[in-house]
C-alpha positions in Angstrom: 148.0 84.6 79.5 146.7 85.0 82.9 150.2 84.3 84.5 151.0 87.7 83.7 148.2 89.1 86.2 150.2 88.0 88.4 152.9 90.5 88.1 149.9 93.5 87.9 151.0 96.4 89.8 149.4 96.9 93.1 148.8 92.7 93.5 151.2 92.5 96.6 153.0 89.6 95.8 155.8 90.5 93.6 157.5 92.2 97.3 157.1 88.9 98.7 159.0 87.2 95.6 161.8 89.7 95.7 161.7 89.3 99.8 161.6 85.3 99.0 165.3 86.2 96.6 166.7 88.7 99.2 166.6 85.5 101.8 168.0 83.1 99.2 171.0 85.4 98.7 171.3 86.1 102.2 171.7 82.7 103.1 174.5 82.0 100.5 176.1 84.9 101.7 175.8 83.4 105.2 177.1 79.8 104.2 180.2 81.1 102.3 181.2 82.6 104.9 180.2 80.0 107.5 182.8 78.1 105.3 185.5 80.7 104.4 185.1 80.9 101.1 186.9 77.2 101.2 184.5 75.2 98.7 183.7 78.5 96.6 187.2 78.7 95.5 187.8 74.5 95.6 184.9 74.9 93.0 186.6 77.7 90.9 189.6 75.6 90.9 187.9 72.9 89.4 186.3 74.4 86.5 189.6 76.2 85.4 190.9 72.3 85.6 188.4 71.2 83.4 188.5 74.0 81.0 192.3 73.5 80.7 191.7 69.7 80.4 189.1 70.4 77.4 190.8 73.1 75.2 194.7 73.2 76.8 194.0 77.0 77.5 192.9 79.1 80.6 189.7 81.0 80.1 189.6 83.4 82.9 185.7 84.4 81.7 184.7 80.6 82.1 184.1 81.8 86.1 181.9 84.7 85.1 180.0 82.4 82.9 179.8 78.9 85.3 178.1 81.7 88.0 175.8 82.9 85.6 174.3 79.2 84.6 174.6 78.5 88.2 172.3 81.7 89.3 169.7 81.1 86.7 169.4 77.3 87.7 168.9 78.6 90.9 166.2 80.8 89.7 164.4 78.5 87.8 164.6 76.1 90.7 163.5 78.8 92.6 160.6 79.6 90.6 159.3 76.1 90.0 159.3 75.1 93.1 157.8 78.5 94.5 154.8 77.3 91.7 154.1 73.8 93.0 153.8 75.3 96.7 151.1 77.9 95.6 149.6 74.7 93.2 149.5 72.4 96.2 147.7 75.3 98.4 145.6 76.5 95.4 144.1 72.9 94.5 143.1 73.3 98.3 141.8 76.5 98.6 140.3 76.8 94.8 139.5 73.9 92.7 139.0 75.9 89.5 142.7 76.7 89.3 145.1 79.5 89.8 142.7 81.3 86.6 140.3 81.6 89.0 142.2 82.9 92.1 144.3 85.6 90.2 140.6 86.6 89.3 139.8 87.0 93.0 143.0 89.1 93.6 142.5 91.2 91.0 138.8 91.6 91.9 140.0 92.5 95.5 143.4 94.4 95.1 141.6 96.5 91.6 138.4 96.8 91.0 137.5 97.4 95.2 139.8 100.5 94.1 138.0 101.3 91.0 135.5 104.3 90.4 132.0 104.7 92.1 129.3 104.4 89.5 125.9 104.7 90.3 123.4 103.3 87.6 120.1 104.7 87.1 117.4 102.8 85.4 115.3 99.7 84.6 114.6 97.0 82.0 116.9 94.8 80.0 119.2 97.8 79.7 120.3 98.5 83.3 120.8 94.3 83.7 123.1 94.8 80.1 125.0 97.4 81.0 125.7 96.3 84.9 127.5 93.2 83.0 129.7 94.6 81.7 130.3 97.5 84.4 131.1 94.7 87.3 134.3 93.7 85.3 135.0 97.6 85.5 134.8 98.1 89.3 133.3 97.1 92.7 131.6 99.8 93.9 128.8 99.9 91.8 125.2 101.1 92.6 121.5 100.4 90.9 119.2 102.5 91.6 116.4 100.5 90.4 112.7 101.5 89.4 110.0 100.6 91.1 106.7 101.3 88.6 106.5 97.6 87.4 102.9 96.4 87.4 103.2 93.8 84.8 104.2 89.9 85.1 105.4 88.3 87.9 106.6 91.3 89.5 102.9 92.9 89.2 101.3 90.2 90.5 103.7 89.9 93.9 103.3 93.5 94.6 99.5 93.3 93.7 99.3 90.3 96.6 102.0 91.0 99.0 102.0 94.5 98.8 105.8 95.1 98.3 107.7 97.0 95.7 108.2 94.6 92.4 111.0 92.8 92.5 111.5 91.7 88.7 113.9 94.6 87.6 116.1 93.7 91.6 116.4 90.4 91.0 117.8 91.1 87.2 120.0 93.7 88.7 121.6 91.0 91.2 122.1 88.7 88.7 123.9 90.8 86.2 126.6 92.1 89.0 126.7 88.0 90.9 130.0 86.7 90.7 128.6 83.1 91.4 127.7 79.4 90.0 126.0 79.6 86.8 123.4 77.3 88.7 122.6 79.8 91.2 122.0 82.6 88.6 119.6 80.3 86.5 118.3 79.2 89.6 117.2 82.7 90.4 115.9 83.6 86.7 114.2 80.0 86.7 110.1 80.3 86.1 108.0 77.9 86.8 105.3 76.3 84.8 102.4 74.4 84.9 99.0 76.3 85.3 98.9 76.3 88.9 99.4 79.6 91.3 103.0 79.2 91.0 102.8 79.8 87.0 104.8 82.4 85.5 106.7 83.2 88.6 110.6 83.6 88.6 112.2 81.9 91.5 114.2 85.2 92.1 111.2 87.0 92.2 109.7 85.1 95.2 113.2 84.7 96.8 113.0 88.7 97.4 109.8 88.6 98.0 110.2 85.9 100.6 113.1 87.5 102.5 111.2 91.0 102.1 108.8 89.3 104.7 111.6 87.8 106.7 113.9 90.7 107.5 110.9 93.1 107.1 113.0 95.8 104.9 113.4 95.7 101.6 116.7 97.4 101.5 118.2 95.0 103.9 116.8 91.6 101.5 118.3 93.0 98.9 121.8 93.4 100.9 121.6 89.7 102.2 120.8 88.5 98.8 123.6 90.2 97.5 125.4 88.1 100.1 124.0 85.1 98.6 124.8 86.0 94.8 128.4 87.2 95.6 127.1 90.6 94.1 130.1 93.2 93.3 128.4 96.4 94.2 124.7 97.2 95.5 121.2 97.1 94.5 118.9 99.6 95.4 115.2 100.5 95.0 114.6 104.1 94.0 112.1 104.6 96.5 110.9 101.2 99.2 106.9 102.4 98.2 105.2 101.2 95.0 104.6 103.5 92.7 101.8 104.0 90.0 103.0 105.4 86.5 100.9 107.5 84.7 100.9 109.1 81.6 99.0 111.4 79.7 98.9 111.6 76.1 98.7 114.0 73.3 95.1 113.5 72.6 94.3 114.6 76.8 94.0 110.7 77.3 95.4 109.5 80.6 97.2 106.2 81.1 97.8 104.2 84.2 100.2 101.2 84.6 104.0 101.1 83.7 102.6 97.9 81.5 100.0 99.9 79.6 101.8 102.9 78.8 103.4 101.2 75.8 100.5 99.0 74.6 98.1 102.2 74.2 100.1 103.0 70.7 99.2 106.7 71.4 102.3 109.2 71.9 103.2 110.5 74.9 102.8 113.9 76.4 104.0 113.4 79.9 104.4 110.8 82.5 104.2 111.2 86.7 103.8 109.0 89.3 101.6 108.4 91.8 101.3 109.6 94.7 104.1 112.1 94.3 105.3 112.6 97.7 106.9 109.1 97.9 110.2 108.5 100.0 113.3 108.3 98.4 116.0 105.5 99.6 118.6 107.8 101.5 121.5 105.3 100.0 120.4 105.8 96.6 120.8 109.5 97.5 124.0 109.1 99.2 125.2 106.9 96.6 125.0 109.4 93.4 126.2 112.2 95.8 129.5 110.2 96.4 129.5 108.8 92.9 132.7 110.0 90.3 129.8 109.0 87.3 126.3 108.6 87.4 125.1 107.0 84.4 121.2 107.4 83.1 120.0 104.2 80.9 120.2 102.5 78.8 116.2 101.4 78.8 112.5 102.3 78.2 112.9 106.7 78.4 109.4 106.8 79.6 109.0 103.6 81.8 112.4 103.4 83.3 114.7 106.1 83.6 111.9 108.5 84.2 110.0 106.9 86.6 113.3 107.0 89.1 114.3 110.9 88.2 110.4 111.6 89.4 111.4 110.6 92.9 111.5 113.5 94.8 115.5 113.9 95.5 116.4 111.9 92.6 117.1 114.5 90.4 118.1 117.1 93.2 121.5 114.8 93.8 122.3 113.9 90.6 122.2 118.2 90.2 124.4 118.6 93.1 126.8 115.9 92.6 130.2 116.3 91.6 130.0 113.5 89.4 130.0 113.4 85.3 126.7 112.6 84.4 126.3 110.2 81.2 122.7 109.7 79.3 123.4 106.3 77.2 120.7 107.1 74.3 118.7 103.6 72.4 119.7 102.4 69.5 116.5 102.0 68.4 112.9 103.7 69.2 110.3 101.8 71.4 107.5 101.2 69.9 104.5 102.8 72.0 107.0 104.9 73.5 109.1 107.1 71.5 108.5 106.1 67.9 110.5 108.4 65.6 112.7 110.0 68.5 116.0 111.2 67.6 118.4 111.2 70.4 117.6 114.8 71.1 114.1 114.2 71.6 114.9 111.5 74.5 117.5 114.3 76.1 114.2 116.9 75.9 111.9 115.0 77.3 114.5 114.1 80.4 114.9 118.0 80.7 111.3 118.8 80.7 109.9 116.3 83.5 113.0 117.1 85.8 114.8 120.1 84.4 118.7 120.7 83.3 121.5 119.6 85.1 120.9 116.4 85.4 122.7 114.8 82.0 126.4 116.0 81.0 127.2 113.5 78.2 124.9 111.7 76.1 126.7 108.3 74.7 125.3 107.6 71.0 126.0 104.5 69.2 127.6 105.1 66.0 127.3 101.4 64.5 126.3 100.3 61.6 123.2 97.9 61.5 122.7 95.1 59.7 120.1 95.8 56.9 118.7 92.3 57.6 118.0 93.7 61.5 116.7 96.5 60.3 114.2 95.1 58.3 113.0 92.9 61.2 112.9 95.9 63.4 110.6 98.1 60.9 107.9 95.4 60.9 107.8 96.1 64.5 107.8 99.6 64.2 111.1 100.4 65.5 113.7 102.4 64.1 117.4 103.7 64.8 118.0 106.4 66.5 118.7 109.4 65.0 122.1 110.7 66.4 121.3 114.3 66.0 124.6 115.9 67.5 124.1 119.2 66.9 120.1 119.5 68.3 121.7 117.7 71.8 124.6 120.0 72.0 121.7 122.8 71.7 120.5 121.6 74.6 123.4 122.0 76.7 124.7 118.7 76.6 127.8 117.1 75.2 127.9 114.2 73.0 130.1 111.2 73.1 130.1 108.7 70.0 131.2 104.9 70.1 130.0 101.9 68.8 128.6 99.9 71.0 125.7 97.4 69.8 126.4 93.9 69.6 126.5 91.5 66.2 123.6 88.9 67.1 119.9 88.9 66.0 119.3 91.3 68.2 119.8 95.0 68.1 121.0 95.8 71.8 123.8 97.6 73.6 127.0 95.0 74.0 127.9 94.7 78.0 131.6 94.8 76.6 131.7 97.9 74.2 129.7 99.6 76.9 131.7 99.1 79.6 135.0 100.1 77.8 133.2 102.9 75.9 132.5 104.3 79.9 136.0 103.3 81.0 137.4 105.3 78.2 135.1 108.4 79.3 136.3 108.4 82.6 139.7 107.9 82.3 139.6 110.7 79.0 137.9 112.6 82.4 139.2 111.8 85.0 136.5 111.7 87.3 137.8 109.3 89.8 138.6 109.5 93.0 142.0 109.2 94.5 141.2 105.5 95.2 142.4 105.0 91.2 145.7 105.8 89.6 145.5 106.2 85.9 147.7 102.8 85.5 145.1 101.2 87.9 142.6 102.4 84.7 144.6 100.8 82.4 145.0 97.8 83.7 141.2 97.4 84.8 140.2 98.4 80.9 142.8 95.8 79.7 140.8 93.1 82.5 137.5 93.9 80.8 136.2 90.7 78.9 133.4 89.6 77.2 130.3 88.9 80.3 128.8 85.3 80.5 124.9 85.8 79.2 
């Protein structure tokens, strides 16, 4: 029942209401005595007359009662009429409906207030989990990688020269609050076999404003303009950035979009050239965040390649915020076959050292054996929640379940977001922007994210 929201603490409307009644009362105050009381008792009269005419007795409670039904007619009036004025200025101002503008409110008078998250990461992953997290709060931040050399994005950077834009694009559409046309719009490819092929729409958008504006930060914060993005989007460094890796058998690998396709295991990945820029907002951003969250995605080819930033990993170490790891479900094949989930926490601690993880999330879910067998032919397999080898690492675990039921095995935007919310209101890492009913009522708001 969205009518309810309506009455959500904080909205700024229920003052206006009781303002609205204080006036009503004021001005019957004001015409009884206008009239000395004259009618007021000419009506009291009356009703004792018709009570004696209907039962031959004097009910001196039949008063009390007759003001009662009169006060709640009034109300109801009232109410109903109060209703058709904000219908009549609603079907004006929002077609969609009064769902749709207690929505806006909410989003406005809430989640504006709720607490700064920054995201770091890359993939599928980051664009699943900022679904759900934008139904959470507005001030969220991507920090986005920038090592994609594969696809559409490889080929824009390879003839343009800017950073790849595939992993941007995905970010901005999982936090738009916009037409479903606009969003498929900008995660429409094109066909054919021309120069146009394979190309997302998004992709060239960025790409295309990129030129215009001639910043990449500043496309990104005029297309969030355009998408009606709730939070920011942010490159983890404005300069492309070769991945390498080497491998345990000394053999070195170059390409974000070869790492994986090798089939060798990895030793260690860097990037090139080292001494790359970080974006000072992504900087400022985790410094100011209350939690900085670390996946999920590819351990190797996105969450890494961001920490190996220069100044990445130094302010997520100095922040005051909680910092959350959210582990696979499953291994990658290419990438960290047979991993358990201390493995992924090691091999984050050994490229950029401790203190940048303070919780690791695990799923605890059951899988479908039918998924699993799918999965194995591919190579991939759950992953392993080995509590006690990450606590050894100086890292504490938090367990949920939080995979979705389709014919997929991947992280649900919904169970992920509330799983978080429930860390940091168990925390209590925000900021005194958010009262701990202003959590409540933001987890209660979460709900299932369009796909």
């Amino acid at each position: 029942m969205h009518y309810l929201k309506w009455l959500y603490p904080g909205m700024k409307l229920k003052r206006w209401l009781l303002l609205f009644s204080v006036g009503v009362i004021a001005v019957s105050f004001g015409l009884a005595i206008i009239f000395n009381y004259k009618y007021i008792g000419l009506v009291e009269e009356s009703i004792f007359r018709l009570m004696y005419r209907a039962t031959g007795k004097y009910y001196y409670a039949v008063t009390t009662i007759a003001g009662i039904a009169i006060s709640a007619l009034g109300l109801a009036v009232m109410t109903f009429a109060t209703s058709r004025i904000i219908h009549s200025v609603i079907s004006v101002l929002v077609p969609s409906g009064s769902e749709r503008l207690v929505e806006i409110i909410f989003q406005k008078r809430k989640l504006n207030r709720g607490p700064a998250v920054v995201v770091v990461g890359g993939g599928t992953g980051l664009s699943v989990l900022l679904r759900g997290i934008k139904n959470v709060t507005s001030n969220a931040t991507a920090i986005v990688t920038v090592a994609d050399d594969g696809g559409s994005s490889g080929r824009i950077r390879e003839d343009l020269g800017i950073i790849p834009p595939g992993d941007l694009r995905n970010c901005l559409v999982a936090l738009a609050d916009t037409e479903p046309l606009m969003e498929k719009l900008f995660q429409h490819r094109f066909g054919g076999a021309g120069a146009l092929s394979g190309h997302s729409f998004g992709n060239l958008y960025i790409a295309a404003m990129a030129e215009v504006l001639g910043d990449v930060e500043l496309a990104l914060k005029e297309s969030s303009k355009v998408l009606a993005v709730r939070g920011r989007v942010l490159p983890s460094s404005t300069e492309a950035i070769m991945l390498v890796a080497e491998m345990e058998d000394g053999s070195i690998i170059e390409g974000e979009s070869h790492i994986s396709e090798a089939g060798k295991a990895i030793k260690r990945v860097a990037i090139r050239p080292e001494a790359v820029l970080p974006v000072n907002s992504a900087l400022e951003a985790i410094r100011d965040a209350d939690v900085c969250i670390l996946g999920p995605g590819s351990l190797y080819t996105s969450v890494l390649p961001n920490l190996l930033v220069p100044g990445v990993a130094d302010a997520l170490r100095q922040t005051q915020a909680v910092k959350i790891y959210i582990c696979n479900v499953m291994t990658q094949p290419g990438e960290t076959d047979g991993y358990a989930a201390s493995q992924h926490v090691k091999a984050i601690i050994d490229h950029v050292g401790s203190g940048v993880i303070d919780y690791v999330l695990l799923n605890t879910q059951d899988i479908a054996p039918q998924l699993l067998d799918v999965y194995a032919r591919q190579g991939a397999f759950p992953v392993k929640a080995d509590i006690e080898a990450v606590e050894a690492l100086g890292v504490k675990v938090s367990k949920a379940n939080l995979i979705s039921e389709t014919n997929l095995v991947r992280h649900d935007p919904l169970k992920l977001s509330r799983a978080i919310m429930a860390m940091v209101y168990k925390l209590k890492v925000c900021s005194d922007r958010m009262r701990l009913l202003d959590y409540y009522l933001i987890a209660e708001h979460i709900k299932e994210p369009k796909d």
